[in-house]
KEBAVEX-506583 format. One record per residue (C-alpha): residue number from 1; residue in three letters; x, y, z. Coordinates in Angstrom, 2 decimals. Example, Ala and Ser with C-alpha at 12.3 -4.5 7.8 and 13.67 -1.06 7.14 Angstrom:
R, 1, ALA, 12.30, -4.50, 7.80
R, 2, SER, 13.67, -1.06, 7.14
This chain:
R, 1, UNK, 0.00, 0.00, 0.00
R, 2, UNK, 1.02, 3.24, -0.89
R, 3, UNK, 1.33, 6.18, 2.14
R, 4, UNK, 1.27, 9.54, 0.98
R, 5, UNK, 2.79, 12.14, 3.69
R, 6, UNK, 0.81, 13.33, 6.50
R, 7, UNK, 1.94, 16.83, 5.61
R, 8, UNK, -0.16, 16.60, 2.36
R, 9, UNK, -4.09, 17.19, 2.84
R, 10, UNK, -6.02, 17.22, -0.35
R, 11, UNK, -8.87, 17.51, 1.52
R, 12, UNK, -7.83, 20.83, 2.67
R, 13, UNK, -7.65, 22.18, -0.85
R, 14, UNK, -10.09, 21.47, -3.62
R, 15, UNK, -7.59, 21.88, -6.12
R, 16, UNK, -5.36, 19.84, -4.59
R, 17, UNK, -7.60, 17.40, -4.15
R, 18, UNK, -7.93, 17.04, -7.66
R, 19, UNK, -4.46, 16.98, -8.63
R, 20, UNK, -4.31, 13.75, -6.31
R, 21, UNK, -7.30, 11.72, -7.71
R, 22, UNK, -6.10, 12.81, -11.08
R, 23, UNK, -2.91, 11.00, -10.33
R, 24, UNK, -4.98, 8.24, -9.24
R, 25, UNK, -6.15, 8.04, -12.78
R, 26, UNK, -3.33, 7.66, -14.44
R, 27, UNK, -1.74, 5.05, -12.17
R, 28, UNK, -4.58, 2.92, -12.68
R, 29, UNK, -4.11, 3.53, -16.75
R, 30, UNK, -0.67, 3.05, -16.10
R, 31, UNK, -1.08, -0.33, -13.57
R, 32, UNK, -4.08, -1.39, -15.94
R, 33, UNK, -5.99, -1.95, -12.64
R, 34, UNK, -8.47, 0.06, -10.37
R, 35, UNK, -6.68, 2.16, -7.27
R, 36, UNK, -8.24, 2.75, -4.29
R, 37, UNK, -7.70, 5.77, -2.85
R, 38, UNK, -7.91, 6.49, 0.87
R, 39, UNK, -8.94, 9.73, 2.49
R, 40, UNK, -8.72, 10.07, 6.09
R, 41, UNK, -9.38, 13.39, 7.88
R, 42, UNK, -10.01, 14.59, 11.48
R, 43, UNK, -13.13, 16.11, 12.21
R, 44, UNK, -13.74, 18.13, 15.48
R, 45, UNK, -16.46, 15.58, 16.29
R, 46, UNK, -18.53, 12.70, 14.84
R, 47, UNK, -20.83, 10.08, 16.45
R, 48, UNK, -20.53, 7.15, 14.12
R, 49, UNK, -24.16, 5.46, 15.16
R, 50, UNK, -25.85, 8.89, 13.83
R, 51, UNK, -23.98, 8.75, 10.75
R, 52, UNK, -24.87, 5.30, 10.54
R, 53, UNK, -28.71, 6.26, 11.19
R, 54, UNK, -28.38, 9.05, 8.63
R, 55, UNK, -27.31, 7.17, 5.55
R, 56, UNK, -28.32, 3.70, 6.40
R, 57, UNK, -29.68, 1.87, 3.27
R, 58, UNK, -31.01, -1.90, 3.86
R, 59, UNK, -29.60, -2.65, 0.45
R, 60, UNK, -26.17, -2.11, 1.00
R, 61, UNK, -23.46, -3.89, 3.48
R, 62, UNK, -22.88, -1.74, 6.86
R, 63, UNK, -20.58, -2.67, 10.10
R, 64, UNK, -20.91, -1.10, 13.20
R, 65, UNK, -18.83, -1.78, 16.88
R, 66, UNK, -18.39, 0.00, 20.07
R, 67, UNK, -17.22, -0.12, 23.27
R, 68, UNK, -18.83, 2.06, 25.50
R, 69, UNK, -15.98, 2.06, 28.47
R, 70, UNK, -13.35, 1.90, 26.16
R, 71, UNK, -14.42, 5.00, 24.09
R, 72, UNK, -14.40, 3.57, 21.02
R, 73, UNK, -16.65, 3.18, 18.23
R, 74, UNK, -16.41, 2.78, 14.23
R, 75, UNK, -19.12, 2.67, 11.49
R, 76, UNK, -18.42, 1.10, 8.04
R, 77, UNK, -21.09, 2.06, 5.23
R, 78, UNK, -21.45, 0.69, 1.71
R, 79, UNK, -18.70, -1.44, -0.16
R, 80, UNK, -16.37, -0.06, -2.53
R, 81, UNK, -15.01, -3.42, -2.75
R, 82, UNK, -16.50, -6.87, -1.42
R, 83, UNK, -16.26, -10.67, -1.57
R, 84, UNK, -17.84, -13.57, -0.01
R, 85, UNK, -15.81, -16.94, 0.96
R, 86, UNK, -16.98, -20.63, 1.34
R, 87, UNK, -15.23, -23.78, 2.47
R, 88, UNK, -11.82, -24.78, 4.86
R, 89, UNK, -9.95, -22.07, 2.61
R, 90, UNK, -12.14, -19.31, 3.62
R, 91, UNK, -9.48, -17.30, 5.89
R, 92, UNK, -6.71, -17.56, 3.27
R, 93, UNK, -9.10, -16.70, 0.57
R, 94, UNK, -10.06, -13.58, 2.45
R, 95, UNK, -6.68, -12.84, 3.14
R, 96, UNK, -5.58, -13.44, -0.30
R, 97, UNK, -8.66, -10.47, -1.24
R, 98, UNK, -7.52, -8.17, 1.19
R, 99, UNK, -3.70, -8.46, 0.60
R, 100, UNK, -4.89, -8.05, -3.54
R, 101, UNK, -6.72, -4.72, -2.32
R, 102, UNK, -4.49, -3.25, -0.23
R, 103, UNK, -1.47, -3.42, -2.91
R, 104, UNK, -3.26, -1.05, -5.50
R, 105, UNK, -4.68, 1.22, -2.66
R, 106, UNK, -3.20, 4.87, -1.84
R, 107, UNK, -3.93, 6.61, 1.57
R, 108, UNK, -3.28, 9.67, 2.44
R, 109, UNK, -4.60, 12.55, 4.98
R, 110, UNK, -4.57, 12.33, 8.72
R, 111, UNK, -2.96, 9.51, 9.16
R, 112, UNK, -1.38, 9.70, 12.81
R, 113, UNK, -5.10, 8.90, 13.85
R, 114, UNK, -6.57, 5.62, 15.74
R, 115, UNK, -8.39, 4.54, 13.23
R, 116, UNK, -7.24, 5.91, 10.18
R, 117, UNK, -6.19, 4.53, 6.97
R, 118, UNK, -8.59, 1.86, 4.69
R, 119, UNK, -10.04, -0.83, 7.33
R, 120, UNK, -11.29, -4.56, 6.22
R, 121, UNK, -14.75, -5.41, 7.96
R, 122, UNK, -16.05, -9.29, 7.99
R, 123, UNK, -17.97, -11.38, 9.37
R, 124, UNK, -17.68, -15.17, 9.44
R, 125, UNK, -20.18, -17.59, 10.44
R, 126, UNK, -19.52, -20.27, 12.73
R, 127, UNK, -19.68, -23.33, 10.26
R, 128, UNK, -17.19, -23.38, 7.40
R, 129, UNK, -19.92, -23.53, 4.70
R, 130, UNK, -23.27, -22.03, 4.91
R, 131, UNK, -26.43, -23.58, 3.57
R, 132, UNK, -28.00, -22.70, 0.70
R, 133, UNK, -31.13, -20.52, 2.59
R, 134, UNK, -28.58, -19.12, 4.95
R, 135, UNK, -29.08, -14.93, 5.21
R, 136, UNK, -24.82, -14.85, 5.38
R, 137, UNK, -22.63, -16.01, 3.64
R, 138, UNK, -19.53, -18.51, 5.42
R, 139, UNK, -17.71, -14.96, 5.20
R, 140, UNK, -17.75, -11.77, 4.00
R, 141, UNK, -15.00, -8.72, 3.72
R, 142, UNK, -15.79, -5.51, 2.41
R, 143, UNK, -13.91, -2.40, 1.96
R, 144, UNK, -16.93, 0.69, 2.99
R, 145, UNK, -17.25, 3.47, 0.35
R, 146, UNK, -17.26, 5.66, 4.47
R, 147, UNK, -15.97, 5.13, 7.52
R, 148, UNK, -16.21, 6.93, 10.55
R, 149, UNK, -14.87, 7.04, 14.14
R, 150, UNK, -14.32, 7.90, 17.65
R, 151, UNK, -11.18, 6.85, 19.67
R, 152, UNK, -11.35, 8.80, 23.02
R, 153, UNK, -11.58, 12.55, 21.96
R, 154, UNK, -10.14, 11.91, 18.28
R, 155, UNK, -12.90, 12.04, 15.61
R, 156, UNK, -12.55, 11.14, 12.04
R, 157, UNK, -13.86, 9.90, 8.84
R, 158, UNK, -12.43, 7.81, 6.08
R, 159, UNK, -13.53, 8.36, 2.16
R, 160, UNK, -12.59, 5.03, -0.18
R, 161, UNK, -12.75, 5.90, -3.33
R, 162, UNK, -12.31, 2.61, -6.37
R, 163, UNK, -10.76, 4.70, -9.17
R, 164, UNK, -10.72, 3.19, -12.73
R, 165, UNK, -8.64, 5.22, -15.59
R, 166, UNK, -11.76, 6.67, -17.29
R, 167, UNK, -12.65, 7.72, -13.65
R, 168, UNK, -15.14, 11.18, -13.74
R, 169, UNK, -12.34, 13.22, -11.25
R, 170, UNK, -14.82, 16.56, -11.02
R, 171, UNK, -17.80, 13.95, -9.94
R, 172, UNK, -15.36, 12.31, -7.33
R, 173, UNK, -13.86, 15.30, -6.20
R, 174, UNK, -17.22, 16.75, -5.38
R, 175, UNK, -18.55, 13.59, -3.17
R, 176, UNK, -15.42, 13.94, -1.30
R, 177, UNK, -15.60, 17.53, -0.83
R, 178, UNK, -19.56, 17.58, 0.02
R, 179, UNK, -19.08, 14.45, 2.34
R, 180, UNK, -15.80, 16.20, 4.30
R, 181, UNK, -17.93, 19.25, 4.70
R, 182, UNK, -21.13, 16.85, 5.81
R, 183, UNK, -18.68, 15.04, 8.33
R, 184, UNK, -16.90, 18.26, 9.74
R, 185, UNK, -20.16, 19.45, 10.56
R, 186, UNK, -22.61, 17.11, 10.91
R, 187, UNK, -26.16, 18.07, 10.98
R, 188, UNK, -27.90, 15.54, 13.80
R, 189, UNK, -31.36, 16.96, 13.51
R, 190, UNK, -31.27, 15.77, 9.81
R, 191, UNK, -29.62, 12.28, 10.85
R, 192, UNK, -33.32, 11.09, 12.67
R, 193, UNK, -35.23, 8.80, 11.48
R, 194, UNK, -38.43, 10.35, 9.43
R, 195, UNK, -40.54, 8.75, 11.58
R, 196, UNK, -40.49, 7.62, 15.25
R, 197, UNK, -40.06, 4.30, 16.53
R, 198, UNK, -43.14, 2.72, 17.11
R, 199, UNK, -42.72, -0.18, 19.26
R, 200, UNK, -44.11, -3.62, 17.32
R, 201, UNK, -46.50, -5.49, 19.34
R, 202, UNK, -45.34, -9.45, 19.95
R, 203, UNK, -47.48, -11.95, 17.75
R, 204, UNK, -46.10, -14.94, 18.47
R, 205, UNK, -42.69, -16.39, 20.44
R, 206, UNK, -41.83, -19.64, 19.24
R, 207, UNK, -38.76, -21.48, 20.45
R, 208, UNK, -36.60, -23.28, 17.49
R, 209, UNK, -35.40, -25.72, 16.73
R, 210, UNK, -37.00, -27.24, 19.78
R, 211, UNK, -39.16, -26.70, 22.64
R, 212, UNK, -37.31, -27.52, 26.35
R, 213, UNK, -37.84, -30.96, 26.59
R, 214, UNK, -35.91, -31.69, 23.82
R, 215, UNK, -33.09, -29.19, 24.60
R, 216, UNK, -32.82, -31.27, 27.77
R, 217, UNK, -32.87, -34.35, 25.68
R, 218, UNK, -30.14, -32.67, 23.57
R, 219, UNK, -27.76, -32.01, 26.85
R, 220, UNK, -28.31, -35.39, 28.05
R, 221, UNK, -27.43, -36.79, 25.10
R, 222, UNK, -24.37, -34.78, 25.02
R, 223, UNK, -23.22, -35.84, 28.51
R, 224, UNK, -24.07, -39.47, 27.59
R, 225, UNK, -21.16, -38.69, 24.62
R, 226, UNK, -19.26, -36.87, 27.43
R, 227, UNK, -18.87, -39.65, 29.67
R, 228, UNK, -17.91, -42.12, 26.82
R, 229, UNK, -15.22, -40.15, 26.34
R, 230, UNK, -16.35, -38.78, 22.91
R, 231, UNK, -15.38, -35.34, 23.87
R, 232, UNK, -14.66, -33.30, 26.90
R, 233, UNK, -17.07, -30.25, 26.14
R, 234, UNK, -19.73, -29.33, 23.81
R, 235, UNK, -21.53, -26.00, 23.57
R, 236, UNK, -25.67, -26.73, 23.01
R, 237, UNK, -27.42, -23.25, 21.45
R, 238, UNK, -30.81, -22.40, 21.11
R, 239, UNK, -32.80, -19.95, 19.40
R, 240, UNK, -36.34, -17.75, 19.94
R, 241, UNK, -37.85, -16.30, 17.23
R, 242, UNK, -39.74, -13.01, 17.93
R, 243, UNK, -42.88, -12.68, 15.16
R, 244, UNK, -43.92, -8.78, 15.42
R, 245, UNK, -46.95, -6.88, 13.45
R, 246, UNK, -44.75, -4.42, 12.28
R, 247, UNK, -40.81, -3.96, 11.48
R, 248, UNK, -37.94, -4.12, 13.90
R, 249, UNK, -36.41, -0.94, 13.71
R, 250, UNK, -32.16, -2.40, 14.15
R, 251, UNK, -30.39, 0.77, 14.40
R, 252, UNK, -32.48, 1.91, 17.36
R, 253, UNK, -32.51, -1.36, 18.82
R, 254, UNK, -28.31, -1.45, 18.50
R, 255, UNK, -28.62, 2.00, 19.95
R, 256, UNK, -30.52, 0.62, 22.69
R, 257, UNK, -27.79, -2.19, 23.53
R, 258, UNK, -25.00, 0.51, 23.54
R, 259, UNK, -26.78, 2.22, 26.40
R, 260, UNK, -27.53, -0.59, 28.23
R, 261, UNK, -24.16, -3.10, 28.37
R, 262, UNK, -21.16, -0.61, 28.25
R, 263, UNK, -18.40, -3.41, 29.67
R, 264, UNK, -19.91, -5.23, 26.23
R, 265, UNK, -19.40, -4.81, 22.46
R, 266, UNK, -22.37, -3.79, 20.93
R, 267, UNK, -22.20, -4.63, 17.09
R, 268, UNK, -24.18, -4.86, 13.39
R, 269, UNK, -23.74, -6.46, 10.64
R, 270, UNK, -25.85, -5.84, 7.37
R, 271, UNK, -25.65, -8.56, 5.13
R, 272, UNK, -26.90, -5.96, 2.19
R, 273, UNK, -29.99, -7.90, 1.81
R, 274, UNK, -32.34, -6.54, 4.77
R, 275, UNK, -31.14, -8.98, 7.54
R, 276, UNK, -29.00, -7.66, 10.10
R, 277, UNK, -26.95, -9.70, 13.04
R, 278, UNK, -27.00, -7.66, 16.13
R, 279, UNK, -25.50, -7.99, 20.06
R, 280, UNK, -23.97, -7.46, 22.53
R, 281, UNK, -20.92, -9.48, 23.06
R, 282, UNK, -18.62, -10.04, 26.32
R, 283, UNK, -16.25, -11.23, 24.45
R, 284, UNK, -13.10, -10.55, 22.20
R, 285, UNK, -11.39, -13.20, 20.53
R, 286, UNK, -8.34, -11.34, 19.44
R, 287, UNK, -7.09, -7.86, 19.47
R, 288, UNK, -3.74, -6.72, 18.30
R, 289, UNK, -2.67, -3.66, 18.33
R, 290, UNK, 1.04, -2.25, 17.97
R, 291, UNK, 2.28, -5.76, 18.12
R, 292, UNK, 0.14, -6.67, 20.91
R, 293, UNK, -2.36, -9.59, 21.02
R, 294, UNK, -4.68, -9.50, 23.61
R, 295, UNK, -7.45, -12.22, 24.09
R, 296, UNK, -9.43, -13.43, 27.20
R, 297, UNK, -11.09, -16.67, 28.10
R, 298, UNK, -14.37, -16.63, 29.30
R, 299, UNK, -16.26, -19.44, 30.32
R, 300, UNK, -18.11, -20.51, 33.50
R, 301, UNK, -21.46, -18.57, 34.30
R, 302, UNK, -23.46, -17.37, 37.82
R, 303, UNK, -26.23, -14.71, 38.00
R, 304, UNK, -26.07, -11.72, 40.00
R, 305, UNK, -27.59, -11.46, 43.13
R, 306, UNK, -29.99, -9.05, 44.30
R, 307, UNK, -28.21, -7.34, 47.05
R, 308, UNK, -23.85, -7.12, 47.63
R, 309, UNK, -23.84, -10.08, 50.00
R, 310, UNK, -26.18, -12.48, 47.46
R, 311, UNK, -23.95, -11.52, 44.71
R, 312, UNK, -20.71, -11.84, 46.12
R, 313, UNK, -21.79, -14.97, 47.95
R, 314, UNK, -22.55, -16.22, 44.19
R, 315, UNK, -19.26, -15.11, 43.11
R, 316, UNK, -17.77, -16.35, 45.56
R, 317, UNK, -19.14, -20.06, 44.08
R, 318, UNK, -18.52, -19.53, 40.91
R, 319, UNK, -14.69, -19.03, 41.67
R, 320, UNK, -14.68, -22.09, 43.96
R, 321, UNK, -17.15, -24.24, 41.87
R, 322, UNK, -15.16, -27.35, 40.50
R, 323, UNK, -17.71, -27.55, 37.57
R, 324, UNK, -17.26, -23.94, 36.04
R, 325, UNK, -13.44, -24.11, 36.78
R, 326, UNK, -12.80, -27.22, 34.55
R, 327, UNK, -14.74, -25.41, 31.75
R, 328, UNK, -12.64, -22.52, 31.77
R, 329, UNK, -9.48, -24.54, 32.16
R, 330, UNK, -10.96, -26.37, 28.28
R, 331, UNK, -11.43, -23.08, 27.67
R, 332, UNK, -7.75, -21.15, 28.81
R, 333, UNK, -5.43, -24.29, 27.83
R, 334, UNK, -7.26, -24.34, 24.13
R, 335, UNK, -6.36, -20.75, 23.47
R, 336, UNK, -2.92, -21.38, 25.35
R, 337, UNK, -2.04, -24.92, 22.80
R, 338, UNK, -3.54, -22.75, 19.49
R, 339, UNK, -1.85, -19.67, 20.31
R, 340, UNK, 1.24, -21.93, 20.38
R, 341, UNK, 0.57, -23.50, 17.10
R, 342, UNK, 1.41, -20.28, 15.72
R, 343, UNK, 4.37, -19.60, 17.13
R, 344, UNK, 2.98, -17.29, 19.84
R, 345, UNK, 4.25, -17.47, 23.31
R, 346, UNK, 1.18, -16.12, 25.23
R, 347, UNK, 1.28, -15.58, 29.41
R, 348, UNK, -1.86, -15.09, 31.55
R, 349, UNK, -2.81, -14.19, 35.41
R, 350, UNK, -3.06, -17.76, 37.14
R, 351, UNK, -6.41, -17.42, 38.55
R, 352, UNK, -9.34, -16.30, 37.08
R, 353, UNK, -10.87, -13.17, 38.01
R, 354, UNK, -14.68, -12.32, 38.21
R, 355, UNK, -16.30, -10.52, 35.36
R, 356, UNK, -18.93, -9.07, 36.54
R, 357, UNK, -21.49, -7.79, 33.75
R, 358, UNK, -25.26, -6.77, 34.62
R, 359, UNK, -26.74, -9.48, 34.77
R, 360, UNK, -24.13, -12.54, 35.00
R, 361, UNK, -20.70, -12.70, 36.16
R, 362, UNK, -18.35, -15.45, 34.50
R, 363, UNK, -14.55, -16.43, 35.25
R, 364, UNK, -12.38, -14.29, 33.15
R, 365, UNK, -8.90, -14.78, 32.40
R, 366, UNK, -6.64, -12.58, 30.28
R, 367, UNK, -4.11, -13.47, 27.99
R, 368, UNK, -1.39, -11.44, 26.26
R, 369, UNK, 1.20, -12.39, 23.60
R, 370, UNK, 4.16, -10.58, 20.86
R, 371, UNK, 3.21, -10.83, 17.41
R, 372, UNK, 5.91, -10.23, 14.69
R, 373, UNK, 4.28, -8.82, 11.53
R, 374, UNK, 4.93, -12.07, 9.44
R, 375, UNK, 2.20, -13.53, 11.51
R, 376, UNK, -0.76, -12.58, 10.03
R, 377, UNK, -3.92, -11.52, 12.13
R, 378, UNK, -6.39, -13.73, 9.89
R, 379, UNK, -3.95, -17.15, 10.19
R, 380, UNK, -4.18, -16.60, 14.29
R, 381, UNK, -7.78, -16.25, 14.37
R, 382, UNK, -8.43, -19.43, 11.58
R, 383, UNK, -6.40, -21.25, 14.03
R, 384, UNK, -8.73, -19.97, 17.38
R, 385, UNK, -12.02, -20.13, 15.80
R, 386, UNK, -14.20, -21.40, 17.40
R, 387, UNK, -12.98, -21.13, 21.08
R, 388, UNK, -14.47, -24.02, 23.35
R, 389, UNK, -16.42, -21.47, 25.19
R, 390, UNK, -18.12, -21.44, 21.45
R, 391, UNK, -17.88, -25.00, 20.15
R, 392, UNK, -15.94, -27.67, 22.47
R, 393, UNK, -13.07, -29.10, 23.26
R, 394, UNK, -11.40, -31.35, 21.52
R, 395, UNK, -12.53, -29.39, 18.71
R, 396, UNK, -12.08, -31.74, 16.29
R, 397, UNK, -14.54, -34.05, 17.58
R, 398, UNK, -17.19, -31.52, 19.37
R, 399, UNK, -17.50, -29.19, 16.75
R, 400, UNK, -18.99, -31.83, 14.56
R, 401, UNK, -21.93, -33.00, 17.01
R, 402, UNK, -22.82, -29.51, 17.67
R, 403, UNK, -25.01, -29.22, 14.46
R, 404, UNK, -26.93, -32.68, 14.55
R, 405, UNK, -27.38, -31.98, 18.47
R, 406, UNK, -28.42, -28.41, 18.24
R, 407, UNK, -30.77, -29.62, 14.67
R, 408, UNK, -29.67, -26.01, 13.58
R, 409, UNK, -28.01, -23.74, 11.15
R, 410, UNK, -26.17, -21.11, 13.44
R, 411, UNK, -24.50, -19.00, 10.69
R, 412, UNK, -23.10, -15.82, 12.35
R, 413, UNK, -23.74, -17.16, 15.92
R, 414, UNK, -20.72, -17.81, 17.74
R, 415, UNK, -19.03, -16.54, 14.54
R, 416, UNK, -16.84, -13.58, 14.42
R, 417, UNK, -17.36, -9.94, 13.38
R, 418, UNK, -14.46, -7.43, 13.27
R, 419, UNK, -12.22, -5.25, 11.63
R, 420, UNK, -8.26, -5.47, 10.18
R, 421, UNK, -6.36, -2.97, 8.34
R, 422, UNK, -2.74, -3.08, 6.68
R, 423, UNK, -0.50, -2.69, 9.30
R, 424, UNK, -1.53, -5.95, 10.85
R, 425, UNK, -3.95, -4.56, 13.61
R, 426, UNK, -7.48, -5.69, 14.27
R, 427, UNK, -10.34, -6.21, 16.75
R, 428, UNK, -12.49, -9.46, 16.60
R, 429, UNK, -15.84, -10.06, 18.81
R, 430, UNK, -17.59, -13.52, 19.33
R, 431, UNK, -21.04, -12.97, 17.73
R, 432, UNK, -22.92, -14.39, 21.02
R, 433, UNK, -26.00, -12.45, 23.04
R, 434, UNK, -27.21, -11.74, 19.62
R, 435, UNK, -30.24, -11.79, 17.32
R, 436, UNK, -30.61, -12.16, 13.49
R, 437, UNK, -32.91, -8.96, 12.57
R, 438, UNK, -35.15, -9.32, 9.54
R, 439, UNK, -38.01, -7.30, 8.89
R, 440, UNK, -40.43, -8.39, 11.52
R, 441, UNK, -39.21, -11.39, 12.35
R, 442, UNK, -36.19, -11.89, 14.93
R, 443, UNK, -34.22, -14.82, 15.97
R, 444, UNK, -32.39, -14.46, 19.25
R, 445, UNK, -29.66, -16.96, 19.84
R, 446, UNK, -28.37, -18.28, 23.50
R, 447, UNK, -26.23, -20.95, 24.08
R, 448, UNK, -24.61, -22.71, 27.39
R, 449, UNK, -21.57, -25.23, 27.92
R, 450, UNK, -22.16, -28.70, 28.67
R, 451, UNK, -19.30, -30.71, 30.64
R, 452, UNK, -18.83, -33.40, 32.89
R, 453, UNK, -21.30, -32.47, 35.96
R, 454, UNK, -23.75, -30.06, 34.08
R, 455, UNK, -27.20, -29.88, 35.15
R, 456, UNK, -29.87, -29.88, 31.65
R, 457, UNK, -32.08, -27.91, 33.81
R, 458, UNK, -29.39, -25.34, 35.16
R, 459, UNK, -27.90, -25.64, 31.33
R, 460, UNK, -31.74, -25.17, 30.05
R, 461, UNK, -32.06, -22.30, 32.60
R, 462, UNK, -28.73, -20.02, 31.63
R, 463, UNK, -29.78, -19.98, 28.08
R, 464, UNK, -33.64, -18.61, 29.10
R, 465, UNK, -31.81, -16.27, 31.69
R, 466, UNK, -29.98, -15.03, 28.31
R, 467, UNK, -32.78, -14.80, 26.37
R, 468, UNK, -34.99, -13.33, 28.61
R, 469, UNK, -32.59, -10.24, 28.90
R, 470, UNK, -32.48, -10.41, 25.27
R, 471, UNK, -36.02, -10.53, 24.49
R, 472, UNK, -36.55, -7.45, 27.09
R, 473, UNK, -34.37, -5.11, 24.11
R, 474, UNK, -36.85, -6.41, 21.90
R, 475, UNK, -39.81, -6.11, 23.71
R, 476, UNK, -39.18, -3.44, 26.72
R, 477, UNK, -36.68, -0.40, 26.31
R, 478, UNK, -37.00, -0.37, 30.03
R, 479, UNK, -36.59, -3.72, 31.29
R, 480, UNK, -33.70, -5.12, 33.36
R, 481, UNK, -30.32, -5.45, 31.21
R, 482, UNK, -28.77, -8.54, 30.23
R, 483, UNK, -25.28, -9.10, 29.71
């Protein structure tokens, strides 16, 4: 890729503006292929869920994430560029398409900030291939035509233009130069809706693919396999679908789950198509930033009590219960032995902390590791997806019972949404606490791990206490959180 100096700002200068995209042109004569050129600037400030809200077409792929308490937040809109992946090749395809992208793109502009520069956003469902009704594909990248963040007090927005050698420059010029003036002061009044959100009325709440007794039937069965020695763990999912008499609105509802879990990361994903996955996620997979890979296990699950000395008494179990403590040891020990597999030598605390979230506290343990930049972000997340608190453990032999035990097609559930640009950085969330949004129908997904010594009523039990806080987004804007 191509880094123009800082010191240059086309965006600054119509003219010069023009004298860069012009160049543009005639490298992609010259190269006989498209460039894409990347404009970042600063902008005093921006709220990337507005933006999001303002130009939000259901025809057209979008990414969103946040993190409330970390005071960040980035909204991806449209796709210059964009590809969709199928089979046990999917992550080197992907990386192939990005790598492909990247070495005909140009950036320039405000470059010193967070997240400046073109960004990658994907999502990849949880199975390897998806089936043929599935609303997402087994992944999909895109490059946004916009891009727009917050990292603490820096504000910015990113223009990717594809530029082909007959390119119109005057047209081009004057999106860029109407959307930097849009961005540097952005009108909010004009970004609501045109009409107000008016709360659907439940028709119908029908749990799929089965009813209890035959989720309990499904954990039994798994602990039957369990104690044959078949596999050590196996996560069991379920789903609800919520059947409304009007439309779900999903940008108010993801605006909603921002407020309401800030410890979480709220995200969307558009599939360009009028469905759009949703949550609230506790966890990261991966993260690396500056060299730095930071991931966390979390597995093992207690509500919160209703006063300090219920919920620290229930704390206070989780951390001693031998149950929970073996499933986060699957859980540590598999990130541990895959981080290893690719040549990462990771360290973590040696006890687990509490995680205490609004409505359920699990055992949390971080983990930290070098990366050298010939270790590519996509090859260490192929080789940790999915995570036993996701699938099982071995993987190779729970993974493959999940589907005929669940009798389901998860496709982004449990997946992964996130972000990577060209220096080798990214931030990856575990699509859990999440619903598939589609006109007025929503599936909400919940899911529980199932080891040696799990209960199917207590299993049965965390995934309703998950879907319950779930369903209250849906249903009450005023209900009690979930996390």
């Amino acid at each position: 890729m191509q880094i123009i100096p800082h010191s240059i700002l086309p965006t600054r200068d119509e003219a010069a503006l023009r004298t860069f995209l012009s160049a543009c042109c005639a490298a992609a004569k010259e190269k006989a292929h498209y460039q894409i050129a990347s404009i970042t600037v600063a902008v005093d400030h921006i709220a990337p869920l507005a933006v999001l809200e303002s130009i939000y077409n259901p025809s057209e792929l979008h990414f969103y994430l946040e993190r409330s308490n970390e005071e960040i937040a980035i909204a991806a809109i449209d796709a210059v560029v964009s590809s969709q992946f199928s089979g046990p090749n999917r992550y080197r395809q992907l990386k192939q398409f990005a790598a492909d992208v990247f070495e005909h793109t140009i950036a320039i502009g405000d470059l010193e900030l967070e997240f400046s520069g073109p960004h990658f956003f994907t999502a990849i469902a949880f199975d390897d291939c998806a089936a043929v009704d599935a609303e997402f594909a087994a992944a999909t990248v895109f490059l946004p035509r916009w891009q727009v963040f917050r990292s603490g007090t820096q504000y910015g927005a990113v223009a990717n233009l594809k530029i082909e050698s007959d390119s119109d420059v005057d047209a081009l010029v004057e999106r860029v130069w109407r959307a930097y003036d849009r961005f540097q002061h952005f009108n909010y009044s004009a970004s609501t809706p045109t009409h107000r959100y008016q709360q659907p009325n439940l028709v119908s709440s029908v749990d799929l693919p089965f009813q209890k007794q035959a989720y309990l039937q499904a954990v039994e069965l798994a602990l039957e396999e369990i104690q044959q020695g078949q596999y050590e763990k196996v996560v069991l999912a379920r789903t609800q679908t919520l059947k409304a008499d009007g439309e779900w609105q999903a940008l108010l509802l993801l605006d909603r789950l921002r407020h309401r879990f800030p410890r979480c990361f709220t995200f969307s994903f558009a599939n360009g198509a009028g469905t759009v996955f949703l949550g609230a996620s506790p966890e990261r997979i991966l993260r690396i930033k500056e060299g730095k890979l930071t991931t966390e296990a979390i597995a093992g699950s207690a509500p919160r009590g209703q006063s300090a000395s219920e919920d620290a008494l229930l704390g206070r179990k989780l951390l001693s219960s031998e149950k929970d403590l073996q499933e986060h040891c699957y859980v540590r020990d598999s990130i541990m032995r895959r981080l290893q597999k690719v040549g990462l030598s990771a360290r973590y605390t040696a006890q687990p902390q509490l995680l205490s979230l609004a409505n359920v506290q699990h055992l949390h343990t971080p983990i930290a590791a070098n990366v050298e930049s010939a270790t590519h972000i996509l090859d260490i997340l192929e080789e940790m997806h999915p995570t036993p608190a996701v699938g099982g453990t071995p993987r190779h032999l729970a993974v493959p019972r999940i589907s005929a035990l669940e009798g389901m097609q998860r496709e982004l559930y449990a997946g992964v949404v996130g972000w990577f640009n060209h220096l080798n950085e990214g931030d990856m969330v575990v699509g859990i606490r999440s619903a598939q949004v589609r006109a007025d129908e929503a599936k909400l997904f919940a899911g529980a791990g199932i080891v040696d010594g799990s209960e199917p009523e207590s299993e049965y039990l965390e995934t309703e206490l998950k879907l319950k806080a779930l369903r209250s987004v849906f249903l009450d804007g005023n209900s009690a959180p979930f996390s």
